[in-house]
C-alpha positions in Angstrom: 11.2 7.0 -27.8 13.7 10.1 -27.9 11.3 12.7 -26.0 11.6 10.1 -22.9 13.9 11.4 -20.8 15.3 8.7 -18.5 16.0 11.1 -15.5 12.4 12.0 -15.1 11.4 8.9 -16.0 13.4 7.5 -13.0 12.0 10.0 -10.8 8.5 9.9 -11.8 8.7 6.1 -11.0 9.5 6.6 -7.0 6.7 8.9 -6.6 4.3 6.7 -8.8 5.5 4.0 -6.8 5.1 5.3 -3.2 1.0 4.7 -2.6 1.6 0.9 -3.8 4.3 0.8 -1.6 2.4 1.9 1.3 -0.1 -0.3 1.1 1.9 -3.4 -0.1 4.0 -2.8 3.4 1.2 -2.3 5.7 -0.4 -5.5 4.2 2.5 -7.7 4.2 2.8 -6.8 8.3 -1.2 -8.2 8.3 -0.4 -11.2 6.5 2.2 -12.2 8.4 -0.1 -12.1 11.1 -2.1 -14.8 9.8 -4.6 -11.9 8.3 -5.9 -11.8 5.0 -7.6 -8.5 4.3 -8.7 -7.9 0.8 -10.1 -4.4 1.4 -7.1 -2.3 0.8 -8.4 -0.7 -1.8 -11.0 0.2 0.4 -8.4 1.8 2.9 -6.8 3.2 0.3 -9.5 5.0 -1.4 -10.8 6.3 2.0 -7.6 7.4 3.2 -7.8 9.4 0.0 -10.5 11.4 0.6 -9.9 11.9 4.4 -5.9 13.2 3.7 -7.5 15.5 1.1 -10.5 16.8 3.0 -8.2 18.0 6.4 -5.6 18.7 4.0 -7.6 21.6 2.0 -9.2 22.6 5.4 -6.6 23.6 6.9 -4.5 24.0 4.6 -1.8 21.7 6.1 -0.7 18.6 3.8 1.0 16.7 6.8 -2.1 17.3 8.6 -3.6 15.7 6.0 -1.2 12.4 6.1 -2.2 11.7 9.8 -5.6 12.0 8.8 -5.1 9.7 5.9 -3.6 6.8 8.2 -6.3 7.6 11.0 -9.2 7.3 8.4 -7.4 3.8 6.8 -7.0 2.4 10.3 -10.3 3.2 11.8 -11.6 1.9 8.8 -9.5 -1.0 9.2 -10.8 -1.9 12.5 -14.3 -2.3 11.4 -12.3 -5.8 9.3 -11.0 -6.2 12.6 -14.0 -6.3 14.9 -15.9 -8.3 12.1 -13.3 -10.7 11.5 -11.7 -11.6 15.1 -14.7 -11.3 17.6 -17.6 -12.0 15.2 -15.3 -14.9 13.3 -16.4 -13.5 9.8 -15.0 -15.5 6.5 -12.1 -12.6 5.8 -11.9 -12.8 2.3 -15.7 -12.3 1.8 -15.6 -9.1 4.7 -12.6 -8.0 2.8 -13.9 -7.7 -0.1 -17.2 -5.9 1.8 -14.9 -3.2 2.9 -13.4 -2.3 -0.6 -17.1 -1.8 -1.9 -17.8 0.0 1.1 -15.0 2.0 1.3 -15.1 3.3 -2.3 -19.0 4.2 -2.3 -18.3 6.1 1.6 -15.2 7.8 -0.4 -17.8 9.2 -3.0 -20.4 10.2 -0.5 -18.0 12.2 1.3 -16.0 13.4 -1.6 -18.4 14.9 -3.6 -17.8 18.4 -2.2 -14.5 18.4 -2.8 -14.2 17.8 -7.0 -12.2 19.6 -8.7 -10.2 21.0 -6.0 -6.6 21.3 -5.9 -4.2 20.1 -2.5 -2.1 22.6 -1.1 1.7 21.9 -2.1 3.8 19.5 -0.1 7.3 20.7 0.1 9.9 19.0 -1.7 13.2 18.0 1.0 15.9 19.7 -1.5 19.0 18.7 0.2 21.7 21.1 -0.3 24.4 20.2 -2.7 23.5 16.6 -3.2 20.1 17.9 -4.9 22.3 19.6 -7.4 24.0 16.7 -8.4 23.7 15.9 -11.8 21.2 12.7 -12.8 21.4 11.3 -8.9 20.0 14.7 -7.7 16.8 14.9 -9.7 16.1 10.8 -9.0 17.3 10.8 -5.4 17.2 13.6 -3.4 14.7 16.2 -5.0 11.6 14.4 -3.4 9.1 14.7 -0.8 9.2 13.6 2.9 6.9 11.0 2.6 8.8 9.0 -0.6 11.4 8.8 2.0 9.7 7.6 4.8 8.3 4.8 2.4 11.4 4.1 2.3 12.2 3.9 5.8 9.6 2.0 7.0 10.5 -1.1 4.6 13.7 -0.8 6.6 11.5 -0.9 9.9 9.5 -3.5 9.0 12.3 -6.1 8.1 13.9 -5.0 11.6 11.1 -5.3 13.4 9.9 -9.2 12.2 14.0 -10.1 11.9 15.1 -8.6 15.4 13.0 -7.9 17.9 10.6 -9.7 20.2 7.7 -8.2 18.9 8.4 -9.2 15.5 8.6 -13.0 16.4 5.6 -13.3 18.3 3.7 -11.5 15.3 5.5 -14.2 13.2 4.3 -17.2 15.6 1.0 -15.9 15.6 0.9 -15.7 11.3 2.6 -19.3 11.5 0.5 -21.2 14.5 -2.4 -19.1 16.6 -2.7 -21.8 18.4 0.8 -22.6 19.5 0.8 -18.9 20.1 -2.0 -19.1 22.4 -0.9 -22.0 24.2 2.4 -20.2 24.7 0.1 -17.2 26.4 0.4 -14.8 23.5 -2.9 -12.3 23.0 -3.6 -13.5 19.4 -6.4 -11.4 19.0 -4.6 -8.3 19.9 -1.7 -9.1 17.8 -3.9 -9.5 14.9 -6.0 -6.4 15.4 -2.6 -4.4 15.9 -1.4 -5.8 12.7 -4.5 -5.2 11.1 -4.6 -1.4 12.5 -1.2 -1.1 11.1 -1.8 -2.1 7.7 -5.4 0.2 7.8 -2.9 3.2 8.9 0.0 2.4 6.0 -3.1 1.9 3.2 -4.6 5.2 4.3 -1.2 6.9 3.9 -0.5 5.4 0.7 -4.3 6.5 -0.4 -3.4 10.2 0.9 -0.2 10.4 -1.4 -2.3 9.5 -4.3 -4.7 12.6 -3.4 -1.9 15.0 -1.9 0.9 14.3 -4.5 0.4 11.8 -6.9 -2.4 13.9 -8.7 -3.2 16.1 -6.6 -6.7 16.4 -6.4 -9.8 14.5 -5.3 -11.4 11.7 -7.8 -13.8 9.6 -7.3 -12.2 5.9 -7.3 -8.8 7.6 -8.1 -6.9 4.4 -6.9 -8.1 2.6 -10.0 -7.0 -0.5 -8.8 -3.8 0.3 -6.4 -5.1 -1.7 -3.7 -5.5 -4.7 -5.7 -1.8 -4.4 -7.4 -0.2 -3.8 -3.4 -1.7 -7.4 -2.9 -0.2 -9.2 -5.6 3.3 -7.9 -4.7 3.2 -9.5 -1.1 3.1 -12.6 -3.2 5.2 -11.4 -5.4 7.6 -10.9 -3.0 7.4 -13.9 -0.8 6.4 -12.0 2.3 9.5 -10.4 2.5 9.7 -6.4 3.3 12.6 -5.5 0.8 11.1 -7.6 -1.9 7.6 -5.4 -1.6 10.3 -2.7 -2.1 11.0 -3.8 -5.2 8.0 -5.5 -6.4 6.4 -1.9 -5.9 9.2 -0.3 -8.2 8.8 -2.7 -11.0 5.0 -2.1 -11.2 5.2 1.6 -10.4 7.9 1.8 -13.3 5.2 -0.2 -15.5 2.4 2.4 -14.8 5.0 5.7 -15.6 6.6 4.0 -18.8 3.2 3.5 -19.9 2.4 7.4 -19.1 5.6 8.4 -21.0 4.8 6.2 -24.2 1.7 7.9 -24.7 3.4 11.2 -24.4 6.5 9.8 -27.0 3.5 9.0 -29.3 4.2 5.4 -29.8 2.2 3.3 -32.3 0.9 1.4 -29.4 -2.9 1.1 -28.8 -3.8 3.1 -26.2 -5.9 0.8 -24.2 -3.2 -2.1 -24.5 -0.6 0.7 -22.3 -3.7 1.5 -20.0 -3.9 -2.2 -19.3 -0.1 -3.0 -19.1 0.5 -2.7 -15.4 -2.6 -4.7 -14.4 -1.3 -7.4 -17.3 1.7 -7.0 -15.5 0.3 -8.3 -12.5 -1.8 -10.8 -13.6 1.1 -12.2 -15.7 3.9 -12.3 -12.4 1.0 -14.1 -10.5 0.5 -16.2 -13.0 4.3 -17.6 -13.1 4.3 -17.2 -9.2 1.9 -20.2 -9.3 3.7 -22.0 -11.4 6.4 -22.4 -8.6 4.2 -23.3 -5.6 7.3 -24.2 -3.5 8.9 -20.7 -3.8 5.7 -18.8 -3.4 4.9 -20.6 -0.1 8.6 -20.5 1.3 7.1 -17.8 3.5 3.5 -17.5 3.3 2.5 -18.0 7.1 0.7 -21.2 7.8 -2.1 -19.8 9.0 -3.1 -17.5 6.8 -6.8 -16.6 6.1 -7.5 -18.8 9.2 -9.5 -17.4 12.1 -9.1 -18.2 15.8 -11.3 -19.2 18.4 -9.9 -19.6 21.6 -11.2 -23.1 23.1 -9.2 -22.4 26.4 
């Protein structure tokens, strides 16, 4: 345990924690729509391979981004189309999409193994990257940690304060009240659903930009699936996924840095801890069925059909 060094450890858990993030955010903004889309792995995994593809062709990394979010939320869309117009079961299409998306993610990846990403610049801010401890964990990171970050903050403004937020909300909680009240319920939903594709794509481009950075077939071993259990976790609420995402990301780096220490821990057991993690916090989430539906929308899962 003394080659860990709790400074890097810090750090290395807000960069490992950034691609759950992403996703967790995006999906929390669909499911509160009244959307359940299990494919963000899917999203994920292609937004990995699209960020990295642009990126290495031209050589631009926040080229790549856009091209991460454009690839999750086009891919996003096909969800949408299936599950809105053509009334699809959404967990079943979800679930479609991750397959799909993580063979389509191979098929176009194959050229690109073993490749490395260009660098994406760190934001050292002058004198307050210097600082000793808080520099390294705060402000020695790169653009998009940050904007993680920020859009947690946008999201809780946007369903707290403004108009748009509460007629995203009404449509999560009642479609048909919503409709009745004249609201586009499909539209909502598909903008939701566009959003979270676009925030799964970016978190699959960090993975393949920074995180790593290279191109692996199925590199998000699993992110997808974590970023849904912490918009349980954290009772639909934006800065809960904040820290739900930390907690799990810190799971997956102490892991990393036990191995290095050389702890007498089975190696597989540390593999396995963040996804024991997760099954364990859903586990006692059940056990509380009051507190995990506080602010699961009522309509969740539930498709719409406009009879008027």
């Amino acid at each position: 345990m003394g080659g860990i060094d709790p400074v890097v450890l810090v750090a290395s858990l807000m960069v490992a924690s950034t691609p759950i993030l992403l996703a967790a955010i995006g999906e929390l903004v669909v499911e509160k729509a009244g959307v359940l889309n299990l494919g963000v792995e899917g999203m994920m995994i292609l937004g990995a391979i699209c960020g990295f593809a642009v990126a290495v062709e031209t050589g631009s990394p926040m080229l790549g981004f856009a091209a991460g979010a454009l690839g999750g939320a086009a891919f996003s869309l096909i969800f949408g189309v299936l599950t809105q117009f053509f009334l699809s079961n959404q967990v079943a299409t979800g679930l479609a999409l991750t397959l799909f998306g993580l063979g389509l993610s191979a098929l176009i990846g194959q050229g690109y193994v073993g490749l490395k990403a260009p660098d994406t610049p760190k934001l050292d801010l002058p004198v307050l990257s210097d600082l000793p401890v808080l520099g390294p964990i705060l402000f020695s990171h790169d653009a998009m940690l940050y904007l993680s970050i920020a859009l947690v903050a946008c999201v809780w403004l946007f369903l707290t304060r403004t108009r748009g937020g509460l007629v995203l909300r009404a449509v999560g909680e009642s479609h048909d009240a919503a409709h009745a009240l004249g609201y586009k319920v499909i539209r909502v939903r598909l903008m939701a659903i566009a959003f979270g594709g676009a925030c799964a794509g970016l978190g699959g481009a960090y993975l393949s930009l920074i995180r790593v950075p290279q191109w692996t077939e199925g590199m998000t071993a699993g992110a997808g699936w974590i970023a849904l259990a912490i918009v349980v976790f954290a009772s639909w609420r934006p800065w809960y996924v904040l820290l739900g995402a930390y907690l799990f990301g810190g799971v997956a780096v102490l892991e990393l840095n036990l191995q290095a220490a050389g702890v007498k821990v089975p190696v597989d057991l540390l593999a396995a801890s963040p996804y024991l993690m997760t099954i364990l916090v859903l586990v006692l989430m059940s056990q509380s069925k009051s507190r995990a539906a506080l602010n699961a929308p009522a309509d969740l899962g539930r498709s719409f059909h406009a009879t008027a």
